[in-house]
N, C-alpha and C positions, 0 to 999 in steps of 0.2 A: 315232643322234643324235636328240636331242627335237625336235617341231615344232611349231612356234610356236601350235598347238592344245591341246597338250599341257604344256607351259610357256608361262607370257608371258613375251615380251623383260628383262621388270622384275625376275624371278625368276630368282635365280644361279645355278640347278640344280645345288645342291650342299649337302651340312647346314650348318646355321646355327649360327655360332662359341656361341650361347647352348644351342643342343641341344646340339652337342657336349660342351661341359661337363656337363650334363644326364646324357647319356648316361653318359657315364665315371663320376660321379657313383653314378647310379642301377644301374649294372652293378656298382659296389664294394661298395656297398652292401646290395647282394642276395645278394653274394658271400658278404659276414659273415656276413649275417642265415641262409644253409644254411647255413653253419660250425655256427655258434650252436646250431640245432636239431640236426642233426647228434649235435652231441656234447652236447647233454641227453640225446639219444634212447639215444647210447653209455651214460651212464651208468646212463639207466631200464633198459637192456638187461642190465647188470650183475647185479640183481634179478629182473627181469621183471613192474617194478612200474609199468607206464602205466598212465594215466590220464586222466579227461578233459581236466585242464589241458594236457599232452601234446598231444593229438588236436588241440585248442583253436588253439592254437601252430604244428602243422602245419599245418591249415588255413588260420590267418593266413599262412601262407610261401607256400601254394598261391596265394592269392591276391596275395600282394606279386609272385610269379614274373608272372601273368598283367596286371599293372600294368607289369613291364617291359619284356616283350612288345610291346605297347601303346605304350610311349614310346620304343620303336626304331621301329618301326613308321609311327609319327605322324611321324618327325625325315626319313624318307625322302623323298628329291622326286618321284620315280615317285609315291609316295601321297598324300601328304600336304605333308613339305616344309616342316614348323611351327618358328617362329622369326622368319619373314620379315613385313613387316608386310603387314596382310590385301589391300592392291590389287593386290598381283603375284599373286592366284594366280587359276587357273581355276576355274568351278563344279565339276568334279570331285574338285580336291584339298580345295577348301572341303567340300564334305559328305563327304569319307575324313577329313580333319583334325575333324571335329562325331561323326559315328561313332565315330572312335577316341579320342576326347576324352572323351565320354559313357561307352564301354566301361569306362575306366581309370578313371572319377571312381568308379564303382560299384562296383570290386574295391579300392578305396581302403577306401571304406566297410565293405565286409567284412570286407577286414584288420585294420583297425584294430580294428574291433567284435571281430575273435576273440582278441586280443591282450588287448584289456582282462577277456575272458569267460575266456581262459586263467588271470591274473591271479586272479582272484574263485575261481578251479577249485582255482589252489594253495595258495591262504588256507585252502580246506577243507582241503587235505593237511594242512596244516603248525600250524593251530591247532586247538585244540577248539574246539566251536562251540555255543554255550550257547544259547538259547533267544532272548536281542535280539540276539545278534551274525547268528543266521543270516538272523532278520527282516531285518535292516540289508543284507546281502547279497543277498535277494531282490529287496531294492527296489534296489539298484545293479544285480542284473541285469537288473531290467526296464527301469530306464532306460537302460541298452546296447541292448538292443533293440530298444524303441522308438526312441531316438537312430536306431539304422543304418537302421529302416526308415522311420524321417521322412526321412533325409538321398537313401535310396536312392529312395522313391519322390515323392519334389520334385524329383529331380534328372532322373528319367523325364517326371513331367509337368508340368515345368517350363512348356512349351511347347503350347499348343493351336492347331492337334492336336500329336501329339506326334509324327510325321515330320516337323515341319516342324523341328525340331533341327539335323536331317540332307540336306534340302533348300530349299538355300539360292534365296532367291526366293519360297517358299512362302506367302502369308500366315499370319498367326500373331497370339494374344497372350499374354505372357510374366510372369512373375513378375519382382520385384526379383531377379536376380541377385546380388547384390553384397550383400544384406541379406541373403539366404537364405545363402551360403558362410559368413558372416562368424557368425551364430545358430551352426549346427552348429559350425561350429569353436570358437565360445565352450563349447557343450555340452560337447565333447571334452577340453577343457580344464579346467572343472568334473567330469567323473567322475574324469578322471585325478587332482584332488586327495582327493574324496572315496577313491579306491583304497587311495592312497598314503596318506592319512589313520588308513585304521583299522588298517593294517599295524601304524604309528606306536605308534598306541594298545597293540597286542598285545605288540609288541615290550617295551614300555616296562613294563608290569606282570610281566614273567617276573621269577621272583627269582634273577637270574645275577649276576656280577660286572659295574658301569659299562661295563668296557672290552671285555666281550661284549658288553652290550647297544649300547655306541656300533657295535659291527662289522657285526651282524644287520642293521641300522636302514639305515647305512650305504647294504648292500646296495637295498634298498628307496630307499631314496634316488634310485641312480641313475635310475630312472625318472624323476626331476624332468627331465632333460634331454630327454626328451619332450613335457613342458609347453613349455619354453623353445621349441623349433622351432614344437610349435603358433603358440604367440605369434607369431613371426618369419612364418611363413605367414598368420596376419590378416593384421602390418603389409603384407606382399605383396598380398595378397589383396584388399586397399583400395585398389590404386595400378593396378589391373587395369580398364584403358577397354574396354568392351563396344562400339566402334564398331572396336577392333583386336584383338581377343581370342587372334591367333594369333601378334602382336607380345610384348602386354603380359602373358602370361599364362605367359612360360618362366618369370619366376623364380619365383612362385607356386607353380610345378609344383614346380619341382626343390624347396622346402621340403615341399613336401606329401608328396614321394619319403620326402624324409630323413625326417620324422617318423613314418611307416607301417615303415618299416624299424627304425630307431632302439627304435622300441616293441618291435617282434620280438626287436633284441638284447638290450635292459635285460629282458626277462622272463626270457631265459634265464639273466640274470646269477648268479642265485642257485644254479642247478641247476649252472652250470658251474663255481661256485667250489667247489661239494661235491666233484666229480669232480677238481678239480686237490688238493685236499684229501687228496683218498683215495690219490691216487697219490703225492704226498707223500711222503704218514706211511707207502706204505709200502715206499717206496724206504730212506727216511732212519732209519725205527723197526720193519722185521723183524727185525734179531737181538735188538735192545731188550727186543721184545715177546716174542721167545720165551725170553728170560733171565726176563723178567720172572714170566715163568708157571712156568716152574722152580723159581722160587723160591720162588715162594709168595705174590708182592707182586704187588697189581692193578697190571694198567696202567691208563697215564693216557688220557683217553679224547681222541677223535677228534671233533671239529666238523663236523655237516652237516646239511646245511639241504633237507629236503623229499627225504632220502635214501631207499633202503631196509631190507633188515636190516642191524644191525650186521655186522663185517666179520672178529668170532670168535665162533667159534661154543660151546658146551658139549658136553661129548658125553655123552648120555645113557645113552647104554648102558651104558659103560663104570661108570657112578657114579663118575666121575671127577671130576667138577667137578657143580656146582649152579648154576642159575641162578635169581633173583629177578625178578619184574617189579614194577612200582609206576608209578602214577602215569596209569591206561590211560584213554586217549580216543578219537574219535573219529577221531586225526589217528594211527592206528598206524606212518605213515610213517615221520614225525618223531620218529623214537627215538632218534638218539645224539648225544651231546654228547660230543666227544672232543677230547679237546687232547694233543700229542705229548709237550708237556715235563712231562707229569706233574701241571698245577694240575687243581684241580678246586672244581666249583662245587657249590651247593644248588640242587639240580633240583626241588625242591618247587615249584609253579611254582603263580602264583595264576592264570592260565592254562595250564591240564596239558600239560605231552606227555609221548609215552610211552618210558619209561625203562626200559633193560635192564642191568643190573650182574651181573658172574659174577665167580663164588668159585673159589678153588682148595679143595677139599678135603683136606688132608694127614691 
């Protein structure tokens, strides 16, 4: 049983109905976001075609784990106990609640920063990258990290000195708070349309049929819902009184959860729609395919997106078949465009990717 040294009277010594959600929340969440990587990872494995964006993407997950960690951690009342407003607790849970508070702000930061650098990693897959498009992309990558490492080291020396973060009583003097959260997450918010900006742009010059390019785009798309939460985490993020920080600051949190995760999911969207793709066409179009090769009539190709080889091969030895390439860039990734029902586009693309079409020989 607790003693009254250890808990105040005022304090329920039990989690707090707004961590709880939090928690469940932030545990669901996490869940998806390993799913997610997971089975991009399955697919890259398919090939054995990883990459930095990959690596990128893991590493954002490492760090979204180490974020959860942190917010179980923080909800406990033996430590922390966060949720409850700041006069019920003791000096101990207050500097475990500042410690693990600071911990988690800093693995936010990273995460998200690898999320967007994974982003920027699968642009090079997936597009050619001409001479101002990679300039454009350099300068987005340095404003990621610049962005992380403003956010990471304001957040350290917020406070002079900087243990005094963590013990509570300490004299100290402090930066605006509430201005400084409110800057970075506008940043955040800003790269993320620049990202999703020039995807736009790429997308949009390929010379494919409307109803591909509305799909591609699409995909790119979902990342907007990323912004959205940013947004939603300001409006929290304003409403957060630094004379209760341990009251007014769950729901802040739990947006800042969901938006750190949520980014992890939407990057992988694109990888994962490849992989349900693939398995698809070839559930639904192996005998298709191998009629189709019998006979002497190409099949129709297969849609994916930042994939690796194509998924028939030629066989050379035999002089069996021939294959063509056309169109080669830097993005050899992104080489098939395949559709099951047999339409087909003009790949000639005023942005290249690289295309592989094979012949039957008769």
């Amino acid at each position: 049983m607790s003693t009254a040294t250890e808990i105040p009277t005022l304090h329920p010594d039990k989690i707090s109905h707004g961590y709880l959600v939090y928690d469940i929340v932030a545990c669901i969440l996490t869940f998806l976001a390993i799913v997610c990587v997971a089975l991009r990872f399955i697919h890259r494995a398919r090939t054995n075609d990883f990459r930095w964006d990959d690596w990128a993407i893991l590493a954002s997950l490492v760090f979204a784990v180490g974020v959860l960690v942190g917010t179980l951690l923080i909800s406990v009342p033996s430590i922390a106990g966060a949720g409850y407003h700041i006069t019920t607790y003791t000096i101990p849970q207050l500097n475990n609640y500042f410690k693990l508070a600071l911990a988690s702000d800093v693995l936010y930061n990273f995460s998200v920063a690898g999320s967007k650098a994974s982003i920027l990693f699968f642009y090079r897959r997936i597009f050619s990258i001409d001479g101002q498009f990679l300039v454009f992309m350099r300068i987005i990558g340095g404003l990621i990290v610049a962005n992380c490492l403003a956010a990471v080291l304001g957040l350290i020396l917020s406070d002079n000195p900087v243990q005094a973060q963590w013990n509570v009583g300490m004299p100290y003097t402090t930066i605006n708070g509430p201005a400084f959260w409110t800057t970075m997450a506008v940043m955040n918010i800003v790269l993320d349309i620049l990202i999703l900006g020039i995807a736009q742009v790429r997308v949009w010059k390929l010379n494919m049929s409307l109803q591909r390019k509305l799909l591609i785009s699409s995909l790119f798309v979902l990342g907007a819902f990323t912004i959205i939460t940013s947004i939603l985490r300001i409006v929290y993020l304003l409403t957060v009184d630094l004379s209760d920080l341990t009251y007014t600051l769950t729901t802040a949190g739990l947006w800042t959860n969901v938006e750190m995760n949520l980014s992890i999911i939407c990057v992988c969207i694109p990888v994962i729609y490849s992989l349900i793709n693939i398995r698809r066409a070839g559930m639904q179009s192996g005998t298709a395919q191998s009629s189709a090769w019998k006979s002497g009539k190409r099949s129709g190709p297969l849609i994916t997106i930042g994939s690796g080889r194509p998924s028939y091969k030629s066989d050379i030895k035999s002089g069996q078949y021939l294959s063509s390439e056309a169109g080669l860039s830097h993005s050899a990734a992104y080489q098939t465009i395949v559709e099951t029902d047999g339409e087909t586009h003009s790949l000639e693309p005023l942005d290249p990717i690289h295309v592989r079409t094979e012949y039957q020989v008769t």
